[in-house]
C-alpha positions as CSV (number, residue, x, y, z in Angstrom):
1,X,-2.6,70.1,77.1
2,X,-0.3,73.0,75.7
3,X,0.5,76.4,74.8
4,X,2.8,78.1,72.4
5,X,6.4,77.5,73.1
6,X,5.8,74.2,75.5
7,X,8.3,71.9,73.5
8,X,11.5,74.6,73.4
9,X,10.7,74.6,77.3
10,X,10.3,71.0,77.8
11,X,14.0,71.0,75.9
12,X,15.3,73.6,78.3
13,X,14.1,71.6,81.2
14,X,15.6,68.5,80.2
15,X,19.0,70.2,79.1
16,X,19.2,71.5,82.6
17,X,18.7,68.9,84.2
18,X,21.0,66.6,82.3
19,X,23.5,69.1,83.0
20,X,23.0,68.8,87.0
21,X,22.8,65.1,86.8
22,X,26.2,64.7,85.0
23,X,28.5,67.1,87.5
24,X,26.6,65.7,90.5
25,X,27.2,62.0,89.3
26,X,31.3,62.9,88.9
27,X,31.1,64.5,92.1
28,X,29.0,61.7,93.9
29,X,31.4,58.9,92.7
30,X,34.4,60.6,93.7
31,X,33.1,61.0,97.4
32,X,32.0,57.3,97.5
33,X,34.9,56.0,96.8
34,X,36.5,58.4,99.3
35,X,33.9,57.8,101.7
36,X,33.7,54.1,101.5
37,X,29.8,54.7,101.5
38,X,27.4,52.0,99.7
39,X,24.9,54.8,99.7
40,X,26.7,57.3,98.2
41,X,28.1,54.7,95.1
42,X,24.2,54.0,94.5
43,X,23.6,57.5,94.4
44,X,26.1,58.2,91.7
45,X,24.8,55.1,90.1
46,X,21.0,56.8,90.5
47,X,23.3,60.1,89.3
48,X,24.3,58.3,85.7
49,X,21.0,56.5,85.4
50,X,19.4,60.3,85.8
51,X,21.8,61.9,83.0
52,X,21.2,58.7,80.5
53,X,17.7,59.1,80.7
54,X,17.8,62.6,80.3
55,X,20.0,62.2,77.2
56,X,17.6,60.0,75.5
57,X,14.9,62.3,76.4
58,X,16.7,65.1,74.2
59,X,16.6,62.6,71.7
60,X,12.9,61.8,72.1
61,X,12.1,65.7,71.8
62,X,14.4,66.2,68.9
63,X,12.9,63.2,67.0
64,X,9.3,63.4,68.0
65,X,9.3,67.3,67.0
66,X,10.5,66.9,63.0
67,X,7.5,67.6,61.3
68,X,5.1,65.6,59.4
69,X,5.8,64.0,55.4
70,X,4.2,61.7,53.3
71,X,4.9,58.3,55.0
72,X,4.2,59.6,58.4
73,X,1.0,62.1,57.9
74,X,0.7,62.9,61.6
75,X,4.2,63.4,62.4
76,X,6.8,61.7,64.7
77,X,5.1,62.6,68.5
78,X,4.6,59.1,68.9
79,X,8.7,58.1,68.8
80,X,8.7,60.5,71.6
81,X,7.2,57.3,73.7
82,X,9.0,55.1,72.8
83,X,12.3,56.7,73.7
84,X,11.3,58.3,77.0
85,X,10.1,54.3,77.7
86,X,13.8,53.2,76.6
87,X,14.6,56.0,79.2
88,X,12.9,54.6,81.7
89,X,14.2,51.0,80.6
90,X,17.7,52.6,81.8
91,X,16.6,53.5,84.9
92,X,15.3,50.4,85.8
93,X,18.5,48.5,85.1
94,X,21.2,51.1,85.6
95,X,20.0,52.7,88.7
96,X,17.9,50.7,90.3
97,X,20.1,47.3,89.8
98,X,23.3,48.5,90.2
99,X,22.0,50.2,94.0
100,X,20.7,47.0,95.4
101,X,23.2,45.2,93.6
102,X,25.8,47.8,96.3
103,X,23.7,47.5,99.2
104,X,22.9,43.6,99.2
105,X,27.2,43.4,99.4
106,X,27.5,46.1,101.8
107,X,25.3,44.4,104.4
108,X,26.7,41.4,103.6
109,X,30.4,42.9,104.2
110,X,29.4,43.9,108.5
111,X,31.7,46.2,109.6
112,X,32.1,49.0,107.6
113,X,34.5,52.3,108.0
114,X,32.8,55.5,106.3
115,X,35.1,58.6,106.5
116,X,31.7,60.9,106.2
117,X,33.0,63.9,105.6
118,X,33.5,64.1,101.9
119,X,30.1,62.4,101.5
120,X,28.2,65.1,103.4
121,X,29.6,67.3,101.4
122,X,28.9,65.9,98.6
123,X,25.3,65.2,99.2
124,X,24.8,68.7,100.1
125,X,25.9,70.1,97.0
126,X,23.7,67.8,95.4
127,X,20.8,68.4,97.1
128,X,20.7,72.1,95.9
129,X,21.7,70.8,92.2
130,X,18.7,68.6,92.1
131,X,16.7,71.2,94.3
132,X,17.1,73.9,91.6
133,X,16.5,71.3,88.5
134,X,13.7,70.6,90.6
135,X,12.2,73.8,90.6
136,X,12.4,74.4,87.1
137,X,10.2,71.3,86.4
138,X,8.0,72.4,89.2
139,X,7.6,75.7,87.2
140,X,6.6,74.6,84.2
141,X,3.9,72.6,85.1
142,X,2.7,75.5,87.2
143,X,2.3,77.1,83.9
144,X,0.0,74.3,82.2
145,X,-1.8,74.5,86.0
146,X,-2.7,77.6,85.7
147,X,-3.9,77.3,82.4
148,X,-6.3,74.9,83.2
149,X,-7.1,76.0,86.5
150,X,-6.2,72.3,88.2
151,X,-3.5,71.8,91.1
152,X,-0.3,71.0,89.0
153,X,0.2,68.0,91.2
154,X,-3.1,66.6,89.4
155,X,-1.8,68.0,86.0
156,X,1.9,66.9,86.6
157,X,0.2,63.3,87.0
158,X,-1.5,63.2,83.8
159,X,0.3,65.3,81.7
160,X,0.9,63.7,78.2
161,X,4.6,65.6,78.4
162,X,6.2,62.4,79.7
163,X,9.4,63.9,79.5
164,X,8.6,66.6,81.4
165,X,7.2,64.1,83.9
166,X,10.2,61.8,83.4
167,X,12.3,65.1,85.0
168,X,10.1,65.9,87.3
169,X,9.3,62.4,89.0
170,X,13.7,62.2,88.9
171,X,14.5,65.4,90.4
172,X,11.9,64.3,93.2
173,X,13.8,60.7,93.8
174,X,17.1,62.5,93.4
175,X,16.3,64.4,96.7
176,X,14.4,61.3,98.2
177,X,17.6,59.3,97.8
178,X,19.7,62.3,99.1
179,X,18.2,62.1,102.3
180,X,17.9,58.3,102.4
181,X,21.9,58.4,101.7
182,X,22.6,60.8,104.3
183,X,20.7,59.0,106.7
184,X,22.5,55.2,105.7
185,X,25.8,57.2,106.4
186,X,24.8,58.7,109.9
187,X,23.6,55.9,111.2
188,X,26.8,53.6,110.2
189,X,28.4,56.3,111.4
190,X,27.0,56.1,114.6
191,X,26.7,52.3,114.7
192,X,30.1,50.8,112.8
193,X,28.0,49.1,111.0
194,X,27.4,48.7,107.2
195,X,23.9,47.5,107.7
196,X,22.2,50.8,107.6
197,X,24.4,52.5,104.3
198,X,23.5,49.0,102.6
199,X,20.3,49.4,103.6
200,X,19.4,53.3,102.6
201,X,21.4,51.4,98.8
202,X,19.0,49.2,98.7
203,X,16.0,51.7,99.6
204,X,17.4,54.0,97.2
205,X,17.2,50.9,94.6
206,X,13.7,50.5,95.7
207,X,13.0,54.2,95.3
208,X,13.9,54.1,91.4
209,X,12.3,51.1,90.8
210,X,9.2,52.9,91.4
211,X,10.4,55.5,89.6
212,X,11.0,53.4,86.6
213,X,7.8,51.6,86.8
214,X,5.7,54.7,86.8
215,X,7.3,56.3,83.9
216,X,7.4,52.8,81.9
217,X,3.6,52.9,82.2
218,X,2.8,56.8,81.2
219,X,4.9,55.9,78.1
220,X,2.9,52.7,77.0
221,X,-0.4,54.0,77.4
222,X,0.5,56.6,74.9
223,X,1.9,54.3,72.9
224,X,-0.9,52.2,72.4
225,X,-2.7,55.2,71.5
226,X,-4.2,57.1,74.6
227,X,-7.3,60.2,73.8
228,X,-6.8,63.6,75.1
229,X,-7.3,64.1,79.0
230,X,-11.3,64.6,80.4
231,X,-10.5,68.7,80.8
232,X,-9.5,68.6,77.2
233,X,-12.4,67.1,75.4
234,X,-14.6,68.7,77.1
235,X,-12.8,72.1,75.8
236,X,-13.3,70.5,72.4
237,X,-17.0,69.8,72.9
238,X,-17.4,73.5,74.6
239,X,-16.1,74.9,71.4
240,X,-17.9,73.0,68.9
241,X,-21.0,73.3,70.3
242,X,-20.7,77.3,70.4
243,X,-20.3,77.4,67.1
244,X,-23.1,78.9,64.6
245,X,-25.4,76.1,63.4
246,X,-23.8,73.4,65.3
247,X,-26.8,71.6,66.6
248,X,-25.2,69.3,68.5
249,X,-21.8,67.0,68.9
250,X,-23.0,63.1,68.9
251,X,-19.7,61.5,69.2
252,X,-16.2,63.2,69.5
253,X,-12.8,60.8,69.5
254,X,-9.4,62.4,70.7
255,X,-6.1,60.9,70.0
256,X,-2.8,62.5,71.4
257,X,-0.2,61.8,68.8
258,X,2.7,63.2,70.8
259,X,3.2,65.8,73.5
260,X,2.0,69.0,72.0
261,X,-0.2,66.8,69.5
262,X,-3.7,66.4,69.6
263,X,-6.2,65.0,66.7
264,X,-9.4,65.6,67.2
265,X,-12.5,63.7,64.8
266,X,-16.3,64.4,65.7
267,X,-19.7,63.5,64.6
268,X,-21.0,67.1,64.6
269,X,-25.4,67.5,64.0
270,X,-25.6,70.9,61.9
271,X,-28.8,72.7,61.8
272,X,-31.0,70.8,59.1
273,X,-31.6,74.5,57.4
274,X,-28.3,75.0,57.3
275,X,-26.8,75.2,53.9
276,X,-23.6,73.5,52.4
277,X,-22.1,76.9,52.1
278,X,-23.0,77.2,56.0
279,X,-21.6,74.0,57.4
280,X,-18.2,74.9,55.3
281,X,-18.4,78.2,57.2
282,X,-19.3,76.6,60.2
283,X,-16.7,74.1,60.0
284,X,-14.0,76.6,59.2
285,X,-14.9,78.3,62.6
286,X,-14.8,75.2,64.2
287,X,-11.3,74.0,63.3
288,X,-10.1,78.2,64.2
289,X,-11.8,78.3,67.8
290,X,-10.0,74.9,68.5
291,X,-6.6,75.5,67.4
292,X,-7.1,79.2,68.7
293,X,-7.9,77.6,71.8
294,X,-5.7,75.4,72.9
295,X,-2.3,75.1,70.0
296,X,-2.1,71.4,70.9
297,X,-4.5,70.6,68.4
298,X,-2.9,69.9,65.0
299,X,-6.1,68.1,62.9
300,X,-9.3,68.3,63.3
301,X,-11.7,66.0,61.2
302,X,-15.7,67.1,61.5
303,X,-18.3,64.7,60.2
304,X,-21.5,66.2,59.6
305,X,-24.6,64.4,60.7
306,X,-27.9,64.0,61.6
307,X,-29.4,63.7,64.6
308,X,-31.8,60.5,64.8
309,X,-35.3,61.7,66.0
């Protein structure tokens, strides 16, 4: 599923928030170790996860956009996988490790001191931070929603822009883990005790382990070589079966080869008085009101056939 200009926005996105991520992890760290807060460390550690990943998703966009050559006819969409998955690899053991790693010793320490003050602060600031990223991500896939006329939570969850999911699913955990953090401090706060910071660390461990799971998974799928969503294919057969002397469409395969590529290869029944010079045309058309249609769609492979009796 795209439109014109999807890629340079799913860039922007991911420049943004990389950007956030990096001045909110300096600033996290800083109040942690002013604060004494378990929480707060394994948000800054979730902080530098978040801005890793979102480096190697430049890279995955950068190197899964360079066009197609000789020894790679379909382009490089599919490397785009495979470093959003090394992404999500990072999160997993930089994030999520590192937080449960803080709040297993903080529990284990008992009495804790937090000075809370600086840590409030902090996690406000980066609650809007995130909160803006947030939005950005939220607004793009608006975009694609409205274009295929589906809640964007539904197109958000099986969009084949996994970096675009990779921000979005982060920039929801980033505030998830805000709150968690906020509420470990209070409540040692309020108790003395270091229990409740080690455990909002741990939660907030928990939370990205999710995190990284889920986006691990969107990035194998494609991988191994996933078709086109339902709503897309049956586009494709809409279109081909409008066209002039198309008959019929007995078997149509999709393949997305990256992000913003789709292949598309049908077994398409022509009208058996249809000339050569016809199905050309016909094919021509076909190939046109695909492309026209939805820009994702970079081959297109028709087969004519006919239809058993």
């Amino acid at each position: 599923m795209s439109e014109p200009g999807q890629r340079p926005e799913s860039v922007g996105t991911v420049v943004v928030a990389g950007l956030a991520n990096l001045v909110v992890a300096v600033a996290k760290a800083v109040a942690g170790v002013l604060s004494g807060s378990a929480a707060v460390l394994a948000e800054a550690a979730h902080s530098v996860a978040d801005t890793t990943t979102e480096v190697l998703l430049f890279v995955a966009l950068r190197r899964g956009s360079r066009p197609a050559d000789d020894q790679y006819p379909f382009g490089h969409g599919r490397e785009t996988y495979l470093w959003a998955f090394t992404a999500a690899v990072v999160t997993f053991v930089v994030g999520a490790g590192f937080s449960i790693l803080q709040g297993v010793e903080a529990i284990q320490s008992g009495e804790e001191q937090i000075d809370p003050l600086a840590a409030y602060l902090v996690l406000a600031f980066s609650f809007v931070a995130e909160g803006m990223s947030l939005l950005r991500s939220v607004r793009q896939v608006r975009h694609r929603a409205h274009r295929w006329r589906q809640p964007w939570l539904q197109v958000a969850q099986h969009t084949p822009n996994t970096t675009l999911k990779a921000v979005l699913l982060e920039d929801s955990a980033a505030l998830v883990g805000l709150v968690l953090a906020a509420a470990g401090v209070g409540l040692s706060e309020l108790t003395g005790s270091a229990f409740w910071d080690g455990l909002a660390s741990i939660a907030i461990g928990a939370l990205l382990l999710v995190v990284a799971t889920t986006l691990a998974y969107s990035n194998v799928v494609h991988l191994v070589g996933r078709s086109a969503r339902a709503v897309v294919r049956e586009e494709i057969h809409r279109e081909l079966s409008a066209v002039p002397n198309v008959r019929g469409v007995d078997q149509l395969l999709t393949l997305q080869l990256g992000p913003e590529d789709i292949l598309v290869a049908a077994k398409v029944n022509f009208a058996d008085e249809a000339s050569r010079g016809e199905i050309e045309i016909a094919a021509d058309e076909a190939e046109r009101r695909l492309v026209a249609r939805n820009p994702a769609i970079r081959y297109v492979f028709l087969d004519p056939t006919r239809r058993i009796r």
